[in-house]
Backbone as numpy.savetxt, mean C-alpha at the origin, in Angstrom:
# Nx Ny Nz CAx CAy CAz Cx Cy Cz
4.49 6.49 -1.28 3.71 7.68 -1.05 4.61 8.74 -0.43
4.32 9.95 -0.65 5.06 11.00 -0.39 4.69 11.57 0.57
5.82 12.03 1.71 5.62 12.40 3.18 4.65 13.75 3.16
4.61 14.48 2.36 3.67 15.52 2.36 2.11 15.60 1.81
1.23 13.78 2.20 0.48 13.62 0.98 -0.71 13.84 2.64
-1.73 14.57 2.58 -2.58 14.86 3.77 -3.87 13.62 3.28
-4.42 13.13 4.51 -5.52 12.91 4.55 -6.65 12.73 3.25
-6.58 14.12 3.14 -7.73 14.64 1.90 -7.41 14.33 0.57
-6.29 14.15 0.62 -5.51 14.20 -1.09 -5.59 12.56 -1.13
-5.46 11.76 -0.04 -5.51 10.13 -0.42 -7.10 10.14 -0.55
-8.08 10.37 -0.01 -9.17 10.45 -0.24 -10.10 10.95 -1.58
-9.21 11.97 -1.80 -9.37 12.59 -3.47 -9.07 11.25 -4.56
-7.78 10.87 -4.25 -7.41 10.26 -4.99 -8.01 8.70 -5.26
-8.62 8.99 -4.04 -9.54 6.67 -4.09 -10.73 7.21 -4.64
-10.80 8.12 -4.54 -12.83 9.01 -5.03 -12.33 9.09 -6.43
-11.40 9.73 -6.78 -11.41 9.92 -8.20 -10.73 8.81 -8.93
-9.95 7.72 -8.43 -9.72 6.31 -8.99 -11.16 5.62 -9.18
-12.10 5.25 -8.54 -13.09 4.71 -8.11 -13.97 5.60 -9.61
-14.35 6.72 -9.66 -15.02 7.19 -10.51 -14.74 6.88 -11.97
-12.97 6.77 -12.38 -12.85 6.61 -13.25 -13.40 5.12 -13.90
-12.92 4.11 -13.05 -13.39 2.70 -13.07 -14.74 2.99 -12.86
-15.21 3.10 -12.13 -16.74 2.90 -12.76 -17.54 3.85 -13.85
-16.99 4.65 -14.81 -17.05 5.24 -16.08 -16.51 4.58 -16.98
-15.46 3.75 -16.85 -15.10 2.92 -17.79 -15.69 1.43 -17.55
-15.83 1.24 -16.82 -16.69 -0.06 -16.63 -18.21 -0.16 -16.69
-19.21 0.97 -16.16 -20.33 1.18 -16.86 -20.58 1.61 -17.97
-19.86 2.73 -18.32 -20.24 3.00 -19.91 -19.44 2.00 -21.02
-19.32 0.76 -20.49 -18.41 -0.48 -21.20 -18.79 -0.36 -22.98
-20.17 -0.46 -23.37 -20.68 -0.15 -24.39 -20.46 1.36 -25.51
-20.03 2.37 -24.63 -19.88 3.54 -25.20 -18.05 3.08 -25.30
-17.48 2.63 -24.13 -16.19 2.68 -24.22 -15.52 1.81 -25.38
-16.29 0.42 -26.12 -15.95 -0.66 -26.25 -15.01 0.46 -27.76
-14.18 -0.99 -28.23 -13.23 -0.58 -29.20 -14.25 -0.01 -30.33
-14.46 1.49 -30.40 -15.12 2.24 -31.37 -14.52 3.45 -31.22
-15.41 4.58 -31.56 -15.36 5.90 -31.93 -15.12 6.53 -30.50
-14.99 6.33 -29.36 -14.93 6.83 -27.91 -13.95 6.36 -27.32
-13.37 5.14 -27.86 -11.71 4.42 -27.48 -10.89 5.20 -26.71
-10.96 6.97 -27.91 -9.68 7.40 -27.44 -9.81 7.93 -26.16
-11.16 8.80 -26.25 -11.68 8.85 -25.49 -11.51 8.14 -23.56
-11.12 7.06 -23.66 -10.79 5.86 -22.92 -9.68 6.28 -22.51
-8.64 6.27 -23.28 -7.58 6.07 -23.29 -6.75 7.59 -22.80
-7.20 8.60 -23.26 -6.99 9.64 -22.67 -7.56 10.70 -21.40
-9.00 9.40 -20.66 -9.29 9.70 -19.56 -8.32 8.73 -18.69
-7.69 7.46 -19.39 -6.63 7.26 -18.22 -5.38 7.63 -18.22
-4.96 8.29 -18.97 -4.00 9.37 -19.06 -3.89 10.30 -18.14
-5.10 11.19 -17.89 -5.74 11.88 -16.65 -5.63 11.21 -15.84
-6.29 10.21 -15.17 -6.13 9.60 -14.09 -5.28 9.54 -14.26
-3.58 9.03 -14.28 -2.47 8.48 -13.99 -1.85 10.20 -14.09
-1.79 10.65 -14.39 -1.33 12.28 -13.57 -2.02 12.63 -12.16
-3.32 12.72 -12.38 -4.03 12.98 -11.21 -3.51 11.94 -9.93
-3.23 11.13 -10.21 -2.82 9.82 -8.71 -1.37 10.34 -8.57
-0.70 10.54 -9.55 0.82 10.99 -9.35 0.99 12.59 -8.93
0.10 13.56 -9.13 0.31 14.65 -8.65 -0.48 14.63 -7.03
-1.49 14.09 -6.76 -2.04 13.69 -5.29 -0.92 12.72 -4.33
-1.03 11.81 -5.13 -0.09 10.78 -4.02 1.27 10.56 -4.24
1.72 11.17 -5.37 3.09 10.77 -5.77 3.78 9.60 -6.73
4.47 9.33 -7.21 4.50 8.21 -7.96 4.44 7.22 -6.96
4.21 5.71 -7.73 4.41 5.16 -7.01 4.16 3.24 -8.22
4.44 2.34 -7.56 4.89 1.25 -8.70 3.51 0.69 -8.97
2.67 0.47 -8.46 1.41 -0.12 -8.49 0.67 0.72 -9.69
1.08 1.90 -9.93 0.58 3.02 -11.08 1.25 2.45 -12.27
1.75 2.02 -12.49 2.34 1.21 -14.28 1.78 -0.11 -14.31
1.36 -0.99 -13.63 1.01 -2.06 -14.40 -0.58 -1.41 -14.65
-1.05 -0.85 -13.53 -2.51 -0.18 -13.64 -2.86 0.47 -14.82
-1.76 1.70 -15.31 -1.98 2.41 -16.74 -1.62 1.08 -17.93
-0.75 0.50 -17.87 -0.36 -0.41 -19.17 -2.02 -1.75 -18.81
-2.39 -1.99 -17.96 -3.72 -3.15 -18.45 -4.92 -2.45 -18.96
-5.13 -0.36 -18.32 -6.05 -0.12 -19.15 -6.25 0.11 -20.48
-4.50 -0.27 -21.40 -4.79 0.01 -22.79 -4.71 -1.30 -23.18
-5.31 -2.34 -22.21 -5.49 -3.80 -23.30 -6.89 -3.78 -23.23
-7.67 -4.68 -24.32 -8.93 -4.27 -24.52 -9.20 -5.50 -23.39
-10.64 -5.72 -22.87 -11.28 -6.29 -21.46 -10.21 -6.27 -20.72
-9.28 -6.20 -20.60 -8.39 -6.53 -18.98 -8.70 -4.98 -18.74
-9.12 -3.95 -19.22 -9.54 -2.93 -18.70 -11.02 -2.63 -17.88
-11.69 -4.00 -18.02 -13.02 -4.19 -16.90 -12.21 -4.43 -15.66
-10.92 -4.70 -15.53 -10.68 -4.83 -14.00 -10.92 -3.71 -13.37
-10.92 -3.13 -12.21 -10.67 -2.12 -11.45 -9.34 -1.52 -11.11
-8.75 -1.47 -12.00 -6.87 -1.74 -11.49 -6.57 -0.02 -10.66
-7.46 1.06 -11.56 -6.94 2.37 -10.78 -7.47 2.39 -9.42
-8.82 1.91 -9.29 -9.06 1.60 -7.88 -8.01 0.72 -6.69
-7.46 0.15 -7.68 -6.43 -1.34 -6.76 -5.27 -0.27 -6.71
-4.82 0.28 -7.52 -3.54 0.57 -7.47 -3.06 2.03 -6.42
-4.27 2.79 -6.46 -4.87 4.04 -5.52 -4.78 3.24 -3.94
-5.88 1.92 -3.72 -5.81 1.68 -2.32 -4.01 1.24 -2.01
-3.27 0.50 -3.12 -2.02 0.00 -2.71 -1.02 1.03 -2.53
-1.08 1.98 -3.59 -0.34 2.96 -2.91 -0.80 3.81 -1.47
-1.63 3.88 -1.26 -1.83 4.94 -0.13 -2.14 4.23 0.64
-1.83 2.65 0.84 -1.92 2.22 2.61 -1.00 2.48 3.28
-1.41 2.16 4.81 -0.30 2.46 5.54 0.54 1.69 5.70
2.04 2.60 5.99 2.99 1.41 5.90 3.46 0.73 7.08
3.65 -0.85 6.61 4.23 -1.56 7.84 5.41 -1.53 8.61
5.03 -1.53 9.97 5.77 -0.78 10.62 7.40 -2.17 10.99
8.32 -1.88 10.63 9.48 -3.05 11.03 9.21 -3.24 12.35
9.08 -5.09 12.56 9.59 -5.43 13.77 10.67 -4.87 14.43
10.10 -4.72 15.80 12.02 -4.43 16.95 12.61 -5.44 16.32
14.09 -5.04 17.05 14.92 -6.25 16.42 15.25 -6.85 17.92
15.52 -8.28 17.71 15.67 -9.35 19.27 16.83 -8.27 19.68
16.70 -8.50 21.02 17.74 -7.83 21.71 19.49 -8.94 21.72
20.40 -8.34 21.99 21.65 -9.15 21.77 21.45 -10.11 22.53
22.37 -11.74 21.84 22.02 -12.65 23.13 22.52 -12.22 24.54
22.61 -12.74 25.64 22.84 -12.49 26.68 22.39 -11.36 27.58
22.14 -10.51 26.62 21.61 -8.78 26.97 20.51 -9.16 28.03
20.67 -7.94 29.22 19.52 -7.92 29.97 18.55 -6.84 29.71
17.18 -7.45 30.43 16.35 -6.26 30.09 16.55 -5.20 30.90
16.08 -3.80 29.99 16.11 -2.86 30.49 15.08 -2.74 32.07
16.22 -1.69 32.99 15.60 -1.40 34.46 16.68 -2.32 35.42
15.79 -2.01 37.06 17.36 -2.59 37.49 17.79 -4.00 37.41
18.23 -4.53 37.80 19.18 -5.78 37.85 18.09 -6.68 38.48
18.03 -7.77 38.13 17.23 -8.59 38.95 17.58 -9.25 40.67
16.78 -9.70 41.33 17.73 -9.97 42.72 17.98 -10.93 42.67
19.00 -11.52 42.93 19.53 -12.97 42.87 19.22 -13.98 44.53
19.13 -14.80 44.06 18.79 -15.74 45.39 19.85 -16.07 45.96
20.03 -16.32 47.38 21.11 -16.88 48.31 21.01 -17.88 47.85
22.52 -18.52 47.86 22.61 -19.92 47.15 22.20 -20.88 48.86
21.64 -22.05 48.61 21.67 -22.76 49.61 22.45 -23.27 49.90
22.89 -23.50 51.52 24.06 -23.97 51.80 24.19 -25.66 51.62
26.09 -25.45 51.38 25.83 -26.46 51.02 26.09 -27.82 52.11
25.99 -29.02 51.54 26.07 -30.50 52.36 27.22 -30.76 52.11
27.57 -31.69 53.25 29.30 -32.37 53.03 28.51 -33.87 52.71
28.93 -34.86 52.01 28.39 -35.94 51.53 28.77 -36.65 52.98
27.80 -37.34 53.06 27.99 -38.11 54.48 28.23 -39.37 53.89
29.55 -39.95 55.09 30.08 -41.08 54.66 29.69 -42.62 55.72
């Protein structure tokens, strides 16, 4: 996702993923392999500009466009899946362990008087 993508535009973009899938998945009957196909096929055309001009490219957008031109693997929801995967947030890297031996930051710890010591009694 692209550093300049606001709030509203990921929101656009899950509203208008979401709409498309459920237009192609309710109107399954109008969509099925007939006279409205192309129809199909060139509303996900649209969608896959529309997610790339909102959120930016991104990899989850190609397997999403290539399963809606197989016939039923296009009842999945994939623009919906591929909309939430691109625009989550990203995980943030663990700190890294500090060097061995390294102390923690702040002052020095206080060290204890050593106890004195015994002469071994003979």
């Amino acid at each position: 996702m692209r550093d300049d993508v606001t709030p509203g535009r990921v929101k656009t973009a899950r509203v208008a993923a979401m709409a498309a899938d459920f237009v192609q998945i309710g109107l399954l009957p109008l969509f099925a392999e007939g006279w409205l196909s192309p129809l199909n096929d060139a509303l996900d055309v649209l969608v896959a500009i529309a997610m790339i001009v909102l959120v930016g490219w991104h990899w989850a957008f190609l397997p999403a466009f290539l399963s809606e031109l197989v016939p039923f693997v296009d009842l999945v929801p994939s623009w919906t899946a591929a909309v939430f995967i691109a625009t989550r947030a990203p995980e943030e890297a663990p700190a890294a362990p500090p060097p061995v031996g390294a102390l923690p930051p702040g002052p020095a710890p206080e060290r204890e008087a050593d106890p004195p010591r015994r002469l071994p009694s003979a």
